[in-house]
N, C-alpha and C positions, 0 to 999 in steps of 0.2 A: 368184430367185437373189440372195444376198446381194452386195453389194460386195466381200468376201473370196471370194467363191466365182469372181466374174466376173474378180478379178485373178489368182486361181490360174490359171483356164482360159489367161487372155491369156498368162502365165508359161511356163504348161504347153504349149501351142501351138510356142510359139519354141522350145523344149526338145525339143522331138518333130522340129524340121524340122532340129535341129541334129545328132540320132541318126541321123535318116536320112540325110544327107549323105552320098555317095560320098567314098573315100578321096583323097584331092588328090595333087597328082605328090611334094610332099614324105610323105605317107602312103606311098605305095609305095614310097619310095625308102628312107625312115627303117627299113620292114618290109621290105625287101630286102637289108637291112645287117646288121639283127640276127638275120633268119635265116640269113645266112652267117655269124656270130658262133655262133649256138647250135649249128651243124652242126659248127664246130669242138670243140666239147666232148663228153668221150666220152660214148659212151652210159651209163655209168656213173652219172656225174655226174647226166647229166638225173635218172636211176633215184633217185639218191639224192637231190635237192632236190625231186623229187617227193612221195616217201617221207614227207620231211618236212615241208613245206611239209600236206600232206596231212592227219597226222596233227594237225598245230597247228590245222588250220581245223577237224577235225572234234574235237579236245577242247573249241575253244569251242564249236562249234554245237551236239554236244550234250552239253555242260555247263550253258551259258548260259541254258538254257530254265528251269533248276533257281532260278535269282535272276533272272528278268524274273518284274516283275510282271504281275497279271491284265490283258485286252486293256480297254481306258478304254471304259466301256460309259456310254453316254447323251449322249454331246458331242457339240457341236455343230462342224462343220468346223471354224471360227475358233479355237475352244477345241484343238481336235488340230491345228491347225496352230501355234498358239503354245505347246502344249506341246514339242511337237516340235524346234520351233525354238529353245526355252532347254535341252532335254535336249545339242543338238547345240554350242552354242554351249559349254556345261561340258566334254562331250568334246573339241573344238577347244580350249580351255587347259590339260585335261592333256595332250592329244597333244603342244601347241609346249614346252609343261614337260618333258616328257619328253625330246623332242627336243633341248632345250637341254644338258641335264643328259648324256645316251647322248653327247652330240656332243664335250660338252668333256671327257668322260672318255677320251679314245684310242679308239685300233683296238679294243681287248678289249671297252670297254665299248661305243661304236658299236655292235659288232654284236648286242648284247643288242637294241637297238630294234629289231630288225626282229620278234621274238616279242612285245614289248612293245606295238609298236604295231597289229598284226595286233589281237589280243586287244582290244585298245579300238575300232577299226572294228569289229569283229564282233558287240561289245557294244553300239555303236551303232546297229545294222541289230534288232539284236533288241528295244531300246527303242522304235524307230521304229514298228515293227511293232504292238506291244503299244500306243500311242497311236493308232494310225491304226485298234486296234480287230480286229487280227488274232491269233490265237491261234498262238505259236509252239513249243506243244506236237504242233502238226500236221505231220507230216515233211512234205508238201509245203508249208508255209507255211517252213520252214527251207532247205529249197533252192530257192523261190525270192528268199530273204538271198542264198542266194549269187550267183546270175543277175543282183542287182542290182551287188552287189561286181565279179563279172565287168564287169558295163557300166560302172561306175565309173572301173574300173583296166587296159581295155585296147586295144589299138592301134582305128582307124576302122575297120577289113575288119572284126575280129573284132565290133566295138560293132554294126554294123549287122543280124550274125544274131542275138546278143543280145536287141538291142530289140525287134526282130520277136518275139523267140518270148515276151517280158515283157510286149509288144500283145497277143497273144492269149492269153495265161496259162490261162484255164479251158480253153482245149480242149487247151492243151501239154501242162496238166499231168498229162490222162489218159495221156499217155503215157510220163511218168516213169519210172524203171525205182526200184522198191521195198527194192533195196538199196545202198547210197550208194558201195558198193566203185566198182560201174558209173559214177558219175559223170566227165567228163574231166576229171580229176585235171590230165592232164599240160597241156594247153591252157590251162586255170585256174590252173596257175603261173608258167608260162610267159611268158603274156600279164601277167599282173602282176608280176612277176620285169622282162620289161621295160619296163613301164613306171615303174617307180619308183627304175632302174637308174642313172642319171644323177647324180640329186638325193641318193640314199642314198650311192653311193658318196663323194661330195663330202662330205659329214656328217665321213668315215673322217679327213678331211685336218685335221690340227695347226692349231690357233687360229682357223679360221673354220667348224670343228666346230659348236661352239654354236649361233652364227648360223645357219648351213645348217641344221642340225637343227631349228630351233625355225620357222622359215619353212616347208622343204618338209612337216613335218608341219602345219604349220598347212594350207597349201593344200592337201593329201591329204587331210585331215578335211573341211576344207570343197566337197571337191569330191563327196566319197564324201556326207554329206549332200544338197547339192543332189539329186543322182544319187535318192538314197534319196525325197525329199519327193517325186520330180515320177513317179515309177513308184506310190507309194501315192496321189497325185493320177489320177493315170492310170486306177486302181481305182477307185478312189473318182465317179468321172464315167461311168465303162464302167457302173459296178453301178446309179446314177442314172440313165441314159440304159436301162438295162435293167429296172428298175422300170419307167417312162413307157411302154413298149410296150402295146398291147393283151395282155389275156391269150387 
């Protein structure tokens, strides 16, 4: 095993004991809060940020498969891990660019970033994929981009079933349901809706727009990253350890 490969596992290791983590009294508490926040909005609403939210992630998903290049066939881990890791460092400066710009523009233009910056995570998950050697012309390679965004972008209770079903991905995934209407739409917004509730809405506020903007996109790229490398690490070690079995 290389030195890059033995640091990934070390990496990967702490990353895995930190998904599994039970929710802390601040997790329940913080998810206690905003489910009595969402219970107050009509069911309309939910209906309609679903809707949409919905329709955005599935124009990138499959859109996106049309401009990702072919999967990086013959590299070596080191070589896809530093691809990967300069693909994500470009997206992390136009998201903070972006950011800056959506922030200092007001309310109106504010809210442009939230399409804006979807669309560039999303695009990010399917670069990722395509370096780490995965074909994301494959509908189950495309829903599991989103299970990773999912773990990326939501509260400890939800990240926990998550990660479990990302652990066992080959035998999950036989049980995918084959047309994407089924997928939970509403839980997959939801969960991201609040967590990035906080920091965006702050964005919206006159003269420290910019600022706000250009940081919590910075740290929402960088986290949705990390998130991305140590679940393609994850595969990458599973499919290794599954080779070395007797046949």
């Amino acid at each position: 095993m290389s030195s890059e490969e033995q640091q990934a596992r070390t990496e990967l290791h702490a990353w895995q004991q930190q998904m599994q983590r039970p929710p802390s009294l601040l997790n329940r508490f913080a998810r206690r809060v905003q489910i009595r926040l969402n219970a107050l909005l009509p069911e309309r609403v939910h209906q309609t940020i679903t809707a949409a939210i919905k329709q955005m992630v599935r124009g990138v998903l499959f859109g996106s498969k049309y401009i990702t290049g072919k999967p990086l066939a013959d590299a070596s881990f080191a070589q896809r891990e530093a691809a990967v890791r300069s693909h994500i460092r470009n997206y992390r400066t136009m998201a903070t660019a972006e950011g800056a710009v959506t922030g200092a523009g007001g309310f109106l233009l504010g809210l442009a970033d939230f399409p804006l910056l979807l669309s560039l995570k999303l695009k990010l998950l399917f670069d990722t994929a395509a370096r780490y050697g995965y074909d994301v012309h494959d509908y189950t390679e495309r829903l599991y981009l989103l299970h990773v965004f999912q773990l990326a972008f939501s509260s400890q209770h939800a990240r926990n079933e998550t990660y479990r079903r990302l652990a066992d991905w080959d035998t999950y995934r036989l049980t995918l349901p084959l047309d994407p209407n089924e997928f939970d739409w509403r839980t997959f917004q939801q969960e991201y809706r609040d967590y990035i509730d906080l920091a965006k809405m702050a964005q919206l506020v006159p003269v420290i727009g910019a600022a706000v903007g250009a940081v919590a996109n910075y740290k929402l790229m960088e986290q949705l990253g990390d998130t991305a490398i140590n679940c393609y690490r994850m595969r990458h070690f599973a499919a290794e350890e599954a080779r070395q079995l007797p046949q």
